[in-house]
C-alpha positions as CSV (number, residue, x, y, z in Angstrom):
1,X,0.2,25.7,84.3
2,X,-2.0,27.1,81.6
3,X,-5.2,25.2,83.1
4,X,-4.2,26.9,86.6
5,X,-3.8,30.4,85.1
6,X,-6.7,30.9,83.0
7,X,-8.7,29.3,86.0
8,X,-7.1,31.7,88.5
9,X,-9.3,34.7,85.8
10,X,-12.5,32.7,85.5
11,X,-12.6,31.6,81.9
12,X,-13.9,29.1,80.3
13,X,-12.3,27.0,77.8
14,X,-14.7,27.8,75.4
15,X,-14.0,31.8,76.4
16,X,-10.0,31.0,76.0
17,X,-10.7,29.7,72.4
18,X,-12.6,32.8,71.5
19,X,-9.7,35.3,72.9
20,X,-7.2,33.1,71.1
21,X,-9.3,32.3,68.1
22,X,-9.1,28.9,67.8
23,X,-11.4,25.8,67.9
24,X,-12.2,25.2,71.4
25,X,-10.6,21.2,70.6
26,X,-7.5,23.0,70.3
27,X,-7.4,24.9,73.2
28,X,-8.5,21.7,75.2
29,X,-5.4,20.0,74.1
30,X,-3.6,23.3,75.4
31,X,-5.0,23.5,78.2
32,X,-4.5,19.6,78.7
33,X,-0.8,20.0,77.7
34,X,-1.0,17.5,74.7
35,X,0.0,20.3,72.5
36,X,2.0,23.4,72.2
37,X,0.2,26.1,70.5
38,X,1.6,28.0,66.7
39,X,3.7,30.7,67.8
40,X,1.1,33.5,67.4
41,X,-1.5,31.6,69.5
42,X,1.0,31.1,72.3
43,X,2.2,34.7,71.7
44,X,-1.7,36.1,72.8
45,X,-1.9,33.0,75.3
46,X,1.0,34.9,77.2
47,X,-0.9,38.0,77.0
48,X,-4.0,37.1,78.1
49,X,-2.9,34.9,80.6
50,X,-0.2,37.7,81.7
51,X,2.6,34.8,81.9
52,X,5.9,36.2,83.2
53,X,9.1,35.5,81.7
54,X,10.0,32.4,84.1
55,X,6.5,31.0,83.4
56,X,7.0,31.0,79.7
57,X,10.4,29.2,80.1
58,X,9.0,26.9,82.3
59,X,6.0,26.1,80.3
60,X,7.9,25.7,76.8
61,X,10.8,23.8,78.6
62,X,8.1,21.2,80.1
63,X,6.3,21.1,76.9
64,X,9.5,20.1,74.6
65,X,10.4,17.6,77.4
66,X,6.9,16.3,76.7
67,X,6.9,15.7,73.1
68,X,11.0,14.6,73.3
């Protein structure tokens, strides 16, 4: 879901990891869904990627299914 967001604005990986300040490894694994960002990080991922509040339960619910 993140992957197909920050595609759908034409970013980059490596311009995600700038916006979100982090290494652009990290944000691979984010954007891979291997990893579920620190709070802040998802906090300005939500920005950025203007994730509604259905999205944001839907993306946290998959990802604590994930590493369940």
């Amino acid at each position: 879901m993140i992957k197909e967001k920050r595609m759908a604005k034409n970013y980059t990986q490596e311009k995600m990891s700038e916006i979100l300040g982090i290494s652009l490894r990290q944000y691979v694994r984010i954007d891979n869904e291997e990893a579920l960002p620190r709070r802040d990080v998802l906090k300005n991922l939500i920005i950025e990627l203007e994730l509604n509040d259905s999205e944001i339960g839907e993306y946290i619910r998959m990802m604590a299914n994930k590493t369940a």
